[in-house]
PAMIMAR-61121 format. One line per 2 residues: for each residue x, y, z of N, C-alpha, C. Coordinates in pm, 1 decimal, always signed. Example, Ala and Ser with C-alpha at 12.3 -4.5 7.8 and 13.67 -1.06 7.14 Angstrom:
residues 2
+1319.0 -569.0 +780.0 +1230.0 -450.0 +780.0 +1320.0 -330.0 +780.0 ~ +1285.0 -225.0 +708.0 +1367.0 -106.0 +714.0 +1290.0 +3.0 +787.0
This chain:
residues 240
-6568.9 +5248.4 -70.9 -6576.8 +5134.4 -163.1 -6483.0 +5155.5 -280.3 ~ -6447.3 +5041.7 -327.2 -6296.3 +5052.7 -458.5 -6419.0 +5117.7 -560.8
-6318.9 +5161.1 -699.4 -6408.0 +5175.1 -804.8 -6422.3 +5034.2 -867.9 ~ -6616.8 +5055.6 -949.6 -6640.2 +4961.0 -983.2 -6505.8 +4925.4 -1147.5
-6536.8 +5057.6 -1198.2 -6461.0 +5093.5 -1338.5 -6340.1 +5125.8 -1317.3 ~ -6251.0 +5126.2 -1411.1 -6141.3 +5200.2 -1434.8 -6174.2 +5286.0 -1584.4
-6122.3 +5415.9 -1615.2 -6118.5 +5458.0 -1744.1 -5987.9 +5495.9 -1787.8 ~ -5961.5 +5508.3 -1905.4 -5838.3 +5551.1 -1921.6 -5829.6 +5566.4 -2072.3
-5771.5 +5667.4 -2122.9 -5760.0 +5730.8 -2213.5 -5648.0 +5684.9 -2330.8 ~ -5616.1 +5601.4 -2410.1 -5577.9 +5551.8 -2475.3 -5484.6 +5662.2 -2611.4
-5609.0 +5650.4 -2666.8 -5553.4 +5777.1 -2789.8 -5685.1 +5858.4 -2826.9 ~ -5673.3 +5945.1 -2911.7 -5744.5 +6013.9 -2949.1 -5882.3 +5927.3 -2945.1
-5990.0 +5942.5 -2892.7 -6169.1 +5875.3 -2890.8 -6132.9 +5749.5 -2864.0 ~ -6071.0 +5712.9 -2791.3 -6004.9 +5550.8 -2752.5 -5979.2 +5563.4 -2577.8
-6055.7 +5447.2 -2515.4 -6087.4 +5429.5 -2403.7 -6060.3 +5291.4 -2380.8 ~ -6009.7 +5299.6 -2252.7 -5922.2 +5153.3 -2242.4 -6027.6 +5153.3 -2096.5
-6136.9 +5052.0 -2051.9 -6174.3 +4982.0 -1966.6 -6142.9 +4868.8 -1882.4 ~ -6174.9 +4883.0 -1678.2 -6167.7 +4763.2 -1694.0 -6237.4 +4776.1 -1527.0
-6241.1 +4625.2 -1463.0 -6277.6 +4567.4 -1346.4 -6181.9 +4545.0 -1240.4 ~ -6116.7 +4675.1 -1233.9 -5972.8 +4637.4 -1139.5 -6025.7 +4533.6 -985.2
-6170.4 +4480.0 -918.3 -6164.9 +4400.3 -820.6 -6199.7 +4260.0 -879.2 ~ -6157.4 +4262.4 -992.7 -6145.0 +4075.6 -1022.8 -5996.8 +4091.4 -1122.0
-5925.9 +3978.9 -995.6 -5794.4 +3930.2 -1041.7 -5789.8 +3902.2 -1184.5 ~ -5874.4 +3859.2 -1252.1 -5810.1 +3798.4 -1428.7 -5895.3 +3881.5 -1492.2
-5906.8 +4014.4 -1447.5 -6053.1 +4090.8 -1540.9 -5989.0 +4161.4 -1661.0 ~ -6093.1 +4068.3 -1733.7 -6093.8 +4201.9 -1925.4 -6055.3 +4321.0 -1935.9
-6020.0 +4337.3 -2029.7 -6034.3 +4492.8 -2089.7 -6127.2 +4495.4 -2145.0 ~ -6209.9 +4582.4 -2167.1 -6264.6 +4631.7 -2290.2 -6307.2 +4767.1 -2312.4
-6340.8 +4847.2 -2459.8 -6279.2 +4905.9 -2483.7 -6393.7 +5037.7 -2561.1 ~ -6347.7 +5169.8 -2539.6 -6475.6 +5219.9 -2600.9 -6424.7 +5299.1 -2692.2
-6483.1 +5310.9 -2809.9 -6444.0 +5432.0 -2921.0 -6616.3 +5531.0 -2948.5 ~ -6500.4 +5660.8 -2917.3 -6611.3 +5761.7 -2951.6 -6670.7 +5808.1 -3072.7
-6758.3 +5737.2 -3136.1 -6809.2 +5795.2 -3253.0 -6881.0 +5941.6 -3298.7 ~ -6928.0 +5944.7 -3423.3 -6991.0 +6034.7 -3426.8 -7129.9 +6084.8 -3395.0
-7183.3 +5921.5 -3437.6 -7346.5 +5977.4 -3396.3 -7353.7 +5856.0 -3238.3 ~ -7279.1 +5748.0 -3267.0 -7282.1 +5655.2 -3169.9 -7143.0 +5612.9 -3120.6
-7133.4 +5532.4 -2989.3 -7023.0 +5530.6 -2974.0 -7032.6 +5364.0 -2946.4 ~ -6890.9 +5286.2 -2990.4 -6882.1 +5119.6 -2987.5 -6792.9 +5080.6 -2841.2
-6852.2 +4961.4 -2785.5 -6803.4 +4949.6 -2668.4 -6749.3 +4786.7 -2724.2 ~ -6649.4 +4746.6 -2707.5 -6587.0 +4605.1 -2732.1 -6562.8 +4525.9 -2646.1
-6629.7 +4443.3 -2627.3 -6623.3 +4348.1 -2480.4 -6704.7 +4461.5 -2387.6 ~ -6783.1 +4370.5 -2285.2 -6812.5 +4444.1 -2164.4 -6832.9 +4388.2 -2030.7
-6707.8 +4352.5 -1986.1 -6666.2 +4241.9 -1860.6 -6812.9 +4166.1 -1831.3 ~ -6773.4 +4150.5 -1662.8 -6849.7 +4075.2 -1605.4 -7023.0 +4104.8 -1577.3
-7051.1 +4229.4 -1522.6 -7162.9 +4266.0 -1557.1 -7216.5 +4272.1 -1385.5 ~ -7130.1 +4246.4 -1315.7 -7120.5 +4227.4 -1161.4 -7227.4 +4404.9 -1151.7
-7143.0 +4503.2 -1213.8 -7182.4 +4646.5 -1186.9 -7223.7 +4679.1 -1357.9 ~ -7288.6 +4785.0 -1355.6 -7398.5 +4844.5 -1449.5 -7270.9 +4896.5 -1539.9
-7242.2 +4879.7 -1636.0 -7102.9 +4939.5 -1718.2 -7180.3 +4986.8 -1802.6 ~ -7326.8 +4981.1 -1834.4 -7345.3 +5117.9 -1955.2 -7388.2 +5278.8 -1904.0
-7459.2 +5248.1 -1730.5 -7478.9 +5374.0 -1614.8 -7392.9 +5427.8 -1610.9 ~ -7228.3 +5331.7 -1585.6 -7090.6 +5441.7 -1576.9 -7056.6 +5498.9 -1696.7
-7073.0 +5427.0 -1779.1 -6990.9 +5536.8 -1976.0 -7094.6 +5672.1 -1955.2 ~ -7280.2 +5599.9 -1932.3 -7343.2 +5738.9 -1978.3 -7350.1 +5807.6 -1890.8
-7265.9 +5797.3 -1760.8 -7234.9 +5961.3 -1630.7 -7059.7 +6022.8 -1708.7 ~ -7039.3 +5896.7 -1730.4 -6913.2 +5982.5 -1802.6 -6928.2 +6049.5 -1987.6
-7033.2 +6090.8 -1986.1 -7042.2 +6154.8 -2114.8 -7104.9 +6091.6 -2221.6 ~ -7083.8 +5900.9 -2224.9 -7037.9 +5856.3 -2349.6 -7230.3 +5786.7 -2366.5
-7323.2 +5838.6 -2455.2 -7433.3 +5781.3 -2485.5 -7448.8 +5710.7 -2601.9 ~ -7569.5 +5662.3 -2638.8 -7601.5 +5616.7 -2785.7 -7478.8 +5494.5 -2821.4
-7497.4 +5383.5 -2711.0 -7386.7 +5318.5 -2718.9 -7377.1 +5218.3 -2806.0 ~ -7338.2 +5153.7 -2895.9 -7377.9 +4940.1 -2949.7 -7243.8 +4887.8 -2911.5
-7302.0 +4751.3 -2861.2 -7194.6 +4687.8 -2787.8 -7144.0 +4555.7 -2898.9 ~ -7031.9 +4521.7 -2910.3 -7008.8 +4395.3 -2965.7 -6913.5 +4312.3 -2908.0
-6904.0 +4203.0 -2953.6 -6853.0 +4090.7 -2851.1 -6701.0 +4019.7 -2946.8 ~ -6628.9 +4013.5 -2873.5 -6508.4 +3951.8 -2940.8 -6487.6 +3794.6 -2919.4
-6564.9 +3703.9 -2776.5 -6618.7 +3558.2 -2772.9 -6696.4 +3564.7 -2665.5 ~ -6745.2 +3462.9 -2632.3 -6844.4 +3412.9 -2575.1 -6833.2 +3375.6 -2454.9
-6693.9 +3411.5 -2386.8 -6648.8 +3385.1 -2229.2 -6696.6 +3486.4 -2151.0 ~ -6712.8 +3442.5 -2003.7 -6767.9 +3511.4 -1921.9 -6772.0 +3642.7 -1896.4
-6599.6 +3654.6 -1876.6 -6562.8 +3780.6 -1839.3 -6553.7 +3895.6 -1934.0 ~ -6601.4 +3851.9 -2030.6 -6579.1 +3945.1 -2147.5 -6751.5 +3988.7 -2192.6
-6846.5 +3905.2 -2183.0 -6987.3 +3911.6 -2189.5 -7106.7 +3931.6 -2087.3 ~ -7067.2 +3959.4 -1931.4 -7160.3 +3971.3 -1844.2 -7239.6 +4034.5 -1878.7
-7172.0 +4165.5 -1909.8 -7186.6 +4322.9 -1917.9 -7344.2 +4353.5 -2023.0 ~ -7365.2 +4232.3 -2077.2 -7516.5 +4274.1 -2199.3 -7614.1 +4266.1 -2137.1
-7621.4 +4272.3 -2038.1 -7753.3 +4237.6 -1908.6 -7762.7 +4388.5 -1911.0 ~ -7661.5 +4482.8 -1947.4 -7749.8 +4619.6 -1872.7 -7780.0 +4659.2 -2039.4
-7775.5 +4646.1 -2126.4 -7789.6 +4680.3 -2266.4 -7926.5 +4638.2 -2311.0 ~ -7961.6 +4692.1 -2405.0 -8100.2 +4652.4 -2448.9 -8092.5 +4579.4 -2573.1
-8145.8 +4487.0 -2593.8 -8075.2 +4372.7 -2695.2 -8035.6 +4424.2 -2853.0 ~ -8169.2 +4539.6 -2866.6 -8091.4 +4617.6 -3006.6 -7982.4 +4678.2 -2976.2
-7925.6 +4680.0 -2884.6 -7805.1 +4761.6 -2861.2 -7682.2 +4676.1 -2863.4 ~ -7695.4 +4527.9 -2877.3 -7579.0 +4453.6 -2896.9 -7610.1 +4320.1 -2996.1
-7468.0 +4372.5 -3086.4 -7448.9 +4337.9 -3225.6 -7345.0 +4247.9 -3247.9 ~ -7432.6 +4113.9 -3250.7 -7330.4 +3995.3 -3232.3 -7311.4 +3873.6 -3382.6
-7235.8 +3785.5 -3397.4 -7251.5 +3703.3 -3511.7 -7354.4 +3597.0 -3463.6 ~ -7337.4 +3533.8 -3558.4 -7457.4 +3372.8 -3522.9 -7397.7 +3279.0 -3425.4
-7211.8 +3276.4 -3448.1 -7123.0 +3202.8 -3408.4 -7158.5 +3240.1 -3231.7 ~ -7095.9 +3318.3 -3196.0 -7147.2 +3392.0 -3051.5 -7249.7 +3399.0 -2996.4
-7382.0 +3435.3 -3067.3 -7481.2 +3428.9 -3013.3 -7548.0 +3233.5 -3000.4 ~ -7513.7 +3182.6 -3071.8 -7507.4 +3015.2 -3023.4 -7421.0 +3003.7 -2918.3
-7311.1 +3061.2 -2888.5 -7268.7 +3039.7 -2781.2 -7301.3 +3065.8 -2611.3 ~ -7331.0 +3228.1 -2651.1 -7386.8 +3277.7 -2524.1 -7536.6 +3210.9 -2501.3
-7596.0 +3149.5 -2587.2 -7742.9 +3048.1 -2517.8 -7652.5 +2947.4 -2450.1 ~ -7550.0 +2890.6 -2498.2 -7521.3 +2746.5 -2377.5 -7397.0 +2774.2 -2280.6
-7433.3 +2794.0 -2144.0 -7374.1 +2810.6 -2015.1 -7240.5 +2708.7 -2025.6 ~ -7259.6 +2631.6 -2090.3 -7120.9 +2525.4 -2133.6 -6992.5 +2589.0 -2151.8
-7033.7 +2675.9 -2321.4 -6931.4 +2762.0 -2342.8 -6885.9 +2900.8 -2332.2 ~ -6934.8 +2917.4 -2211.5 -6908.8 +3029.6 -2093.6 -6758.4 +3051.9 -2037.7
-6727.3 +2901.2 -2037.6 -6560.2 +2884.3 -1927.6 -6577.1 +2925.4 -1810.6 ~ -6708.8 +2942.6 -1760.7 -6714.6 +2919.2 -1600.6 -6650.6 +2855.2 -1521.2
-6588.6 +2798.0 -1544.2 -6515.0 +2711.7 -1463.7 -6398.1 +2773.5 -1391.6 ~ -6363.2 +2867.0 -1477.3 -6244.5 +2949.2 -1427.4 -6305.7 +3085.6 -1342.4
-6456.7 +3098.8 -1313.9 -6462.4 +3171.8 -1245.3 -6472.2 +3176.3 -1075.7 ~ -6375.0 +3216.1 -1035.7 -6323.4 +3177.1 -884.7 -6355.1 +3277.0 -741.1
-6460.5 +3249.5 -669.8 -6469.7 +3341.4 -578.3 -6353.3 +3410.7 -508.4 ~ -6267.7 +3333.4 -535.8 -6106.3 +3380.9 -469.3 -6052.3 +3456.6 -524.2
-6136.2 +3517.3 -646.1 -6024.1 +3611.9 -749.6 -6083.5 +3747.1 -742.6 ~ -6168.0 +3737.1 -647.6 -6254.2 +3869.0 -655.1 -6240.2 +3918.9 -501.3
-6245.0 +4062.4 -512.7 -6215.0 +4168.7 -423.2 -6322.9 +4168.1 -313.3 ~ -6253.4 +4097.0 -173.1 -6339.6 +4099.0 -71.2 -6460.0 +4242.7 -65.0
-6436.5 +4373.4 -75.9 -6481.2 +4434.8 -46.9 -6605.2 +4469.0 -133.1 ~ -6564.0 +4392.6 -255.4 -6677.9 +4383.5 -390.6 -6779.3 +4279.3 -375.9
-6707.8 +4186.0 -363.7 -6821.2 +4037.0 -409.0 -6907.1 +4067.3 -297.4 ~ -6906.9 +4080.9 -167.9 -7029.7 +4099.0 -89.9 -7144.2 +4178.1 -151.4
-7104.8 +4237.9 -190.8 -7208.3 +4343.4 -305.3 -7292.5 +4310.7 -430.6 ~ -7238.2 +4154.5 -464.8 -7269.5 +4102.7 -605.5 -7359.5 +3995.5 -563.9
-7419.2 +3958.7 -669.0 -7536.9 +3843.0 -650.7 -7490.1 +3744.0 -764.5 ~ -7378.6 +3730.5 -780.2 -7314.8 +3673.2 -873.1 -7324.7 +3514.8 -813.5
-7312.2 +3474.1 -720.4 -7292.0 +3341.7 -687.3 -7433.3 +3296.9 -632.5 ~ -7494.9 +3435.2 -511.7 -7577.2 +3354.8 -483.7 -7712.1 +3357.9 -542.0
-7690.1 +3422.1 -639.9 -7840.3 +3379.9 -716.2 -7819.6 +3318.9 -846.9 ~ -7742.4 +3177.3 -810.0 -7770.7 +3054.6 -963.8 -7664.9 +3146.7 -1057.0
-7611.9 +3233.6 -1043.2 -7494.2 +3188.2 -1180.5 -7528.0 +3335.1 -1292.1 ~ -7388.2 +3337.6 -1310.3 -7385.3 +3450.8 -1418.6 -7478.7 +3467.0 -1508.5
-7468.9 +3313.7 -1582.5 -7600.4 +3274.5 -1715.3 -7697.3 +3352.7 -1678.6 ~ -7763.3 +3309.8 -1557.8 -7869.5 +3293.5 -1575.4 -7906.2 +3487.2 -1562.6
-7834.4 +3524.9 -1506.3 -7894.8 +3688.7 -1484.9 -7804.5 +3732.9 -1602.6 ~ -7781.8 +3685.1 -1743.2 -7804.1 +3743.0 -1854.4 -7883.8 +3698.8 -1973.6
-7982.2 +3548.7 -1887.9 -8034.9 +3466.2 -1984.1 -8146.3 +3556.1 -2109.9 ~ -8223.8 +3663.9 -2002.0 -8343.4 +3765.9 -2063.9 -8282.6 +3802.6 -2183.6
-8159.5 +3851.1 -2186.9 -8102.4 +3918.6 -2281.7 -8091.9 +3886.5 -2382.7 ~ -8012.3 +3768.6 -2351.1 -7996.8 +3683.9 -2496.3 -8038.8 +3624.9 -2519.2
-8206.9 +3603.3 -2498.4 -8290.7 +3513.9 -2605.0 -8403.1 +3649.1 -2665.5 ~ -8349.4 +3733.1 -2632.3 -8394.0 +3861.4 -2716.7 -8341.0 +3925.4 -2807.5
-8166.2 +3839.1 -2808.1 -8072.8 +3958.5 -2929.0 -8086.3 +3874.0 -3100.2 ~ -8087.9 +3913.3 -3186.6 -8060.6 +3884.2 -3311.3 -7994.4 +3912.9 -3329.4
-7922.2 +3811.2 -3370.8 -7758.6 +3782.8 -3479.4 -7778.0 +3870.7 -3579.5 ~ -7676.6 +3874.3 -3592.9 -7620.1 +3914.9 -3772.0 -7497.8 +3885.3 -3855.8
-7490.6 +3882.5 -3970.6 -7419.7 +3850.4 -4029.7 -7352.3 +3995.1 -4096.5 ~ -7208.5 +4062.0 -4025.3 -7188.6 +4175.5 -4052.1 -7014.4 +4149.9 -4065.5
-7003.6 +4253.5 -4188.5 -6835.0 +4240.3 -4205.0 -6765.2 +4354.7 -4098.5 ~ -6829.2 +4439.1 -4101.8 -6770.6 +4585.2 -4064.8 -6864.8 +4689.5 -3974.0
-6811.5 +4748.7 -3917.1 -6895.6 +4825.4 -3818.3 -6809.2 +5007.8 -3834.8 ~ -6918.1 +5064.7 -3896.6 -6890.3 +5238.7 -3931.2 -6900.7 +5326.3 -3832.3
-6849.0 +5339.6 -3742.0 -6907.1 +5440.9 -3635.2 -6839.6 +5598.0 -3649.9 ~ -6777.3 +5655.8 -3792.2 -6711.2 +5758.3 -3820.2 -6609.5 +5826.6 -3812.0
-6538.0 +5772.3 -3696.8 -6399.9 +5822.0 -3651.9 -6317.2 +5706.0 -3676.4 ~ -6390.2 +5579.8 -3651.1 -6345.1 +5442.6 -3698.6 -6425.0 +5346.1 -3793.1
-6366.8 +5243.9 -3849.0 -6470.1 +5166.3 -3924.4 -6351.3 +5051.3 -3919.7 ~ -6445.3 +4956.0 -3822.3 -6382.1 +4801.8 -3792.8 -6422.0 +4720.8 -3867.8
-6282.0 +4650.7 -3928.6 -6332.5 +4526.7 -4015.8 -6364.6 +4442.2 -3953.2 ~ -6493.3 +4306.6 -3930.7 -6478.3 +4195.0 -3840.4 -6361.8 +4092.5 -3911.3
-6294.5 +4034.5 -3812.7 -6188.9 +3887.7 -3891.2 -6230.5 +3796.7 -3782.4 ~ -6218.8 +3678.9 -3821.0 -6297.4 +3563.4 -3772.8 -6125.1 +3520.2 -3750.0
-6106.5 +3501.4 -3601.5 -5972.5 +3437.5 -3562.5 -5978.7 +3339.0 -3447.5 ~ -6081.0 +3246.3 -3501.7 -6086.2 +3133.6 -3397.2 -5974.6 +3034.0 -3346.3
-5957.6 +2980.4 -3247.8 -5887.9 +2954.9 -3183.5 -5928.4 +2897.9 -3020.8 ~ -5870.9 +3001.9 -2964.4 -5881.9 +3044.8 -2843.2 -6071.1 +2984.5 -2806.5
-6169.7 +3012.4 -2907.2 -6259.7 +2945.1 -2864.0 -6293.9 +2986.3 -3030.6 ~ -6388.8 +2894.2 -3049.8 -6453.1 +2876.9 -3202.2 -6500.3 +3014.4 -3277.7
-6565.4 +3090.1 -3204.9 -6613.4 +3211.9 -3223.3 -6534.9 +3317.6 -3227.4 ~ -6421.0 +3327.6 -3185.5 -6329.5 +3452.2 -3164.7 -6320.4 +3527.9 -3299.0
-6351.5 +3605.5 -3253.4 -6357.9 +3750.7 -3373.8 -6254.3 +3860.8 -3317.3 ~ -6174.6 +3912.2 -3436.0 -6083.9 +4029.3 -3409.5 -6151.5 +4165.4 -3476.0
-6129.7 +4311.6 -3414.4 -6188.9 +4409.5 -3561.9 -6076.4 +4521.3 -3524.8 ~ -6065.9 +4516.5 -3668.8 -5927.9 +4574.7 -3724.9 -5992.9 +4728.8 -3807.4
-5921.7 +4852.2 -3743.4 -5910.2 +4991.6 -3820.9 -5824.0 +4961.0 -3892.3 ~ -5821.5 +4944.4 -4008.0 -5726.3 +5000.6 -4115.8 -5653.3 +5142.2 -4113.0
-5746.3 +5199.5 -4106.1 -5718.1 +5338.7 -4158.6 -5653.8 +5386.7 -4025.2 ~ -5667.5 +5358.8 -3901.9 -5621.2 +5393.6 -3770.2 -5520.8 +5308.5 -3756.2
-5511.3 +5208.7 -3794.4 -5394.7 +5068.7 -3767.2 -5418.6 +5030.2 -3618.8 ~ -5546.7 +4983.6 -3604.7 -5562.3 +4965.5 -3470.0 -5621.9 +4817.5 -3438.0
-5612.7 +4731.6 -3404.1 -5654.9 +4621.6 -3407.5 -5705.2 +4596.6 -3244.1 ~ -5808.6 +4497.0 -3208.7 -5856.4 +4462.3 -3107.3 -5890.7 +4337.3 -3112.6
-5815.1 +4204.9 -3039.1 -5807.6 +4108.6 -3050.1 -5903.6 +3975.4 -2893.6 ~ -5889.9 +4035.8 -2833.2 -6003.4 +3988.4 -2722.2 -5879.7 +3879.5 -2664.7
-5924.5 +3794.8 -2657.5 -5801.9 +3661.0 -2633.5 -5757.9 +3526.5 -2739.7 ~ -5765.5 +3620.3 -2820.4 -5679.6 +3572.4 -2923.0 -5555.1 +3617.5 -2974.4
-5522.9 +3694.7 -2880.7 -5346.3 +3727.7 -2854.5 -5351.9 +3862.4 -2720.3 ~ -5323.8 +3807.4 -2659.2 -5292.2 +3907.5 -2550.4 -5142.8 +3865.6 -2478.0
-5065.7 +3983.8 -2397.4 -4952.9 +3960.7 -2337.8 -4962.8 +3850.3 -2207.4 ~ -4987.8 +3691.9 -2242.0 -4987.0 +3624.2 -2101.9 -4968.2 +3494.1 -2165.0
-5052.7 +3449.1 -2046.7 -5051.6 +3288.4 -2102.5 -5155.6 +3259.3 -2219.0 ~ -5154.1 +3113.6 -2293.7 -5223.0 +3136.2 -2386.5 -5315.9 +2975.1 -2386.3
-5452.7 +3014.0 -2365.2 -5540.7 +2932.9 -2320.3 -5586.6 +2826.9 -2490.6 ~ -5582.5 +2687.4 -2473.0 -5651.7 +2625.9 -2602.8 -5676.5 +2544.0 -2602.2
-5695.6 +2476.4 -2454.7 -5797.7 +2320.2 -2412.8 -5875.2 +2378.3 -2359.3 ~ -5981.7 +2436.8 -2374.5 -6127.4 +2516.8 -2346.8 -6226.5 +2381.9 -2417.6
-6316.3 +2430.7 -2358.2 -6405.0 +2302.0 -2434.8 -6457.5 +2381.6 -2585.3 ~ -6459.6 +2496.4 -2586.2 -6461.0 +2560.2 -2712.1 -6353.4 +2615.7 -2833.6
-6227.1 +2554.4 -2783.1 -6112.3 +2599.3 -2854.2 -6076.3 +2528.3 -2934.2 ~ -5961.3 +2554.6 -3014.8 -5910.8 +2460.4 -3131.5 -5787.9 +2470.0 -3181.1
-5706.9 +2426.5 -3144.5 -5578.5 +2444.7 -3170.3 -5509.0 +2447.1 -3272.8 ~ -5534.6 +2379.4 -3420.4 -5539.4 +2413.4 -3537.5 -5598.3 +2523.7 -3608.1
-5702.5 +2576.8 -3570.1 -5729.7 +2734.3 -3608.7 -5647.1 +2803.4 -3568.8 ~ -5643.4 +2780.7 -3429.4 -5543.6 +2880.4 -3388.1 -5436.2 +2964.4 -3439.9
-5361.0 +2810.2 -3506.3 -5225.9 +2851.1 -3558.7 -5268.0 +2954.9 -3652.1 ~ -5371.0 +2926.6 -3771.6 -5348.7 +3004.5 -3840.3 -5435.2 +3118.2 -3830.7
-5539.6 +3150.7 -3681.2 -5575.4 +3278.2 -3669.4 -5448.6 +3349.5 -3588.6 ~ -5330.3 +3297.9 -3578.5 -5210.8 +3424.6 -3520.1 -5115.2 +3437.2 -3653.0
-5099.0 +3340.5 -3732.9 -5070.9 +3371.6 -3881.5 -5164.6 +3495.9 -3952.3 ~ -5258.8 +3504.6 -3943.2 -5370.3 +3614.1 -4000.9 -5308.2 +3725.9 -3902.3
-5312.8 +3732.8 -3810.9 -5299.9 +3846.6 -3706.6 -5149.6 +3917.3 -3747.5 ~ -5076.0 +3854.7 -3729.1 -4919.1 +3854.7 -3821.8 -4923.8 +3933.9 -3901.3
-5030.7 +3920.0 -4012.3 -5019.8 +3980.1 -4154.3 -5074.1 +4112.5 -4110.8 ~ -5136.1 +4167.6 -4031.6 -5197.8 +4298.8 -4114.2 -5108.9 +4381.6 -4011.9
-5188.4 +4512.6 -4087.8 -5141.9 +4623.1 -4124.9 -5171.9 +4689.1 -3941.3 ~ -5104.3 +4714.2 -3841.0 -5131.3 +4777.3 -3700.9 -5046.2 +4835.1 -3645.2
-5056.8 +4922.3 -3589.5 -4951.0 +5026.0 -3534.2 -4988.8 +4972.4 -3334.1 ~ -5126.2 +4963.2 -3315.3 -5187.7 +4950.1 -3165.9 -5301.4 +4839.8 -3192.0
-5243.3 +4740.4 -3121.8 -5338.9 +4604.3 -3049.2 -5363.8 +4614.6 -2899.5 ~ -5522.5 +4681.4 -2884.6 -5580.4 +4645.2 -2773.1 -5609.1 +4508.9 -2767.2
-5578.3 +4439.3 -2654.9 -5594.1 +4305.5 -2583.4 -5718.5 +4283.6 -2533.6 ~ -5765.3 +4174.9 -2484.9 -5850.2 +4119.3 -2384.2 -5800.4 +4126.3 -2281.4
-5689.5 +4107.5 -2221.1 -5647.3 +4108.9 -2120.1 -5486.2 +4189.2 -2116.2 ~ -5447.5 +4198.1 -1942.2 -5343.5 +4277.8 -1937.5 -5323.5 +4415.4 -2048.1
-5140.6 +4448.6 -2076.5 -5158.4 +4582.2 -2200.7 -5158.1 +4607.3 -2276.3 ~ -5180.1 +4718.3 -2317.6 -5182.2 +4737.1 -2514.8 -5027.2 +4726.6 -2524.8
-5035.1 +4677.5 -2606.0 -4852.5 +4685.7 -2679.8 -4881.9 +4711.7 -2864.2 ~ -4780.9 +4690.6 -2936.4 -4737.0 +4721.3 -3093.9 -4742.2 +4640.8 -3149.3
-4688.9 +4608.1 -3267.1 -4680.1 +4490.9 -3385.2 -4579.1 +4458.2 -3321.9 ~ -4498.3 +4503.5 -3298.3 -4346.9 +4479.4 -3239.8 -4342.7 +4350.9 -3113.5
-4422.5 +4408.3 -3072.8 -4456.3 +4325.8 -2920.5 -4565.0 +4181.4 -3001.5 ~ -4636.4 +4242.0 -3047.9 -4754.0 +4148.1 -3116.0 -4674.4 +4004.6 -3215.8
-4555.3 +4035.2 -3248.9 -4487.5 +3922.4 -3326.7 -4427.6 +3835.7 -3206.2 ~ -4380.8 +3917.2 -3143.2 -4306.8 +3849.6 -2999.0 -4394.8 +3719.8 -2967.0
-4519.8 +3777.6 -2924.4 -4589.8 +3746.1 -2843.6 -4656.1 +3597.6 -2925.9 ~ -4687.5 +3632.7 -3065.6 -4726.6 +3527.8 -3202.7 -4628.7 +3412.9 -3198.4
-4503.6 +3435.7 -3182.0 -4393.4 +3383.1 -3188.5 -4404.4 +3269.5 -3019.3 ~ -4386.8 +3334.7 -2937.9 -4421.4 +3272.8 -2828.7 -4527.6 +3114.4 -2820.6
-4635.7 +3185.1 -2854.5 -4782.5 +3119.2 -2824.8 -4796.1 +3020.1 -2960.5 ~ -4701.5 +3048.4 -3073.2 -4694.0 +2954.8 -3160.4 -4598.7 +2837.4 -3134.9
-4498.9 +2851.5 -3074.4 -4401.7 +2764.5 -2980.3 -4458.6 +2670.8 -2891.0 ~ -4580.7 +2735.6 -2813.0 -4664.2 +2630.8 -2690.4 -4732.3 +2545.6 -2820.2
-4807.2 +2590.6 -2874.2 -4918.8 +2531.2 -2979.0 -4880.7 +2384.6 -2979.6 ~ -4748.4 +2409.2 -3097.5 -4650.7 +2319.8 -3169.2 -4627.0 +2198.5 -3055.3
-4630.0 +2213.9 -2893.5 -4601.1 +2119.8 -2830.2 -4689.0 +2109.5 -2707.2 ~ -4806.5 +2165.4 -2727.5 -4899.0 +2142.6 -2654.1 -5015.2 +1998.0 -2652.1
């Protein structure tokens, strides 16, 4: 059988995740803390992604969410609801199956040798086998998240869907943006998106201070790459 995970070693306590048997699958991303460790995004949820971190070492996990799309939120079904630390914005989202973007989820994009294995389709729908979860999590209203080796600022960079949140190390110059800038195409007729935020959540993104932007999708690249890419997706906007 393929692996469910991929791991991969990024930089120093930096872990680059992902779902190599679904064609358009997330990244997301783990940093090793001191007393706890933060997991950012946690794909589809098809397979147990907090069983694989804690055989690979990594315990005492809290998970947070960068939006409210599928492939980026399955994954809180294996978490225990104090264990994932979301805004108000997101957690209104993940209650309505609407703003999921299901729509783009395609039995054709997934790895024959996997989906037979998943109960993803035939039992009623992603939602619903993470519904338990999230009418058990409480929101919060949080700027920053301390986990000791890092301390992420939250930035609110909606767009891409209303909720999109970025969290930015300062002190590491490390930014993690979900799909609100990644190396591809750039999605903003979602039924949750907005194309006037947009502009100016990749104007915000522009400004700060980063040496390494982990993505939502596809690779990490630089500021270097990250203006390119701003530059690009501000071009579609303008004539979209």
């Amino acid at each position: 059988m393929k692996k469910q995970f991929s791991i991969k070693k990024i930089s120093n306590n930096v872990y680059k995740i992902e779902e190599p048997w679904f064609k358009e699958h997330a990244n997301f991303y783990l940093f090793k803390g001191y007393k706890i460790n933060l997991l950012i995004d946690c794909g589809l949820g098809l397979f147990n992604i907090k069983e694989f971190l804690n055989k690979n070492g990594f315990k005492n996990i809290k998970v947070v969410l960068t939006h409210s799309h599928f492939d980026h939120v399955g994954g809180i079904k294996h978490f225990l609801p104090e264990e994932i630390l979301i805004t108000p914005k997101i957690y209104k989202n993940l209650k309505d199956k609407k703003m999921w973007g299901l729509e783009y989820l395609k039995q054709e994009d997934f790895d024959k040798e996997i989906l037979p294995e998943s109960n993803l389709f035939n039992a009623g729908g992603m939602h619903k086998s993470c519904r338990d979860t999230i009418i058990k999590i409480k929101p919060k209203i949080f700027n920053k998240i301390d986990i000791g080796s890092f301390c992420f600022e939250l930035i609110n960079v909606p767009g891409h869907t209303i909720d999109s949140v970025a969290y930015y190390d300062n002190k590491n110059k490390i930014l993690i943006t979900g799909d609100a800038l990644y190396d591809g195409r750039i999605y903003f007729n979602l039924l949750n998106s907005n194309k006037t935020k947009f502009k100016t959540s990749l104007k915000k993104i522009a400004g700060l201070n980063f040496n390494l932007l982990l993505p939502g999708h596809n690779k990490v690249f630089d500021k270097s790459k990250a203006l390119e890419i701003i530059a690009d997706w501000s071009k579609v906007l303008k004539v979209g």
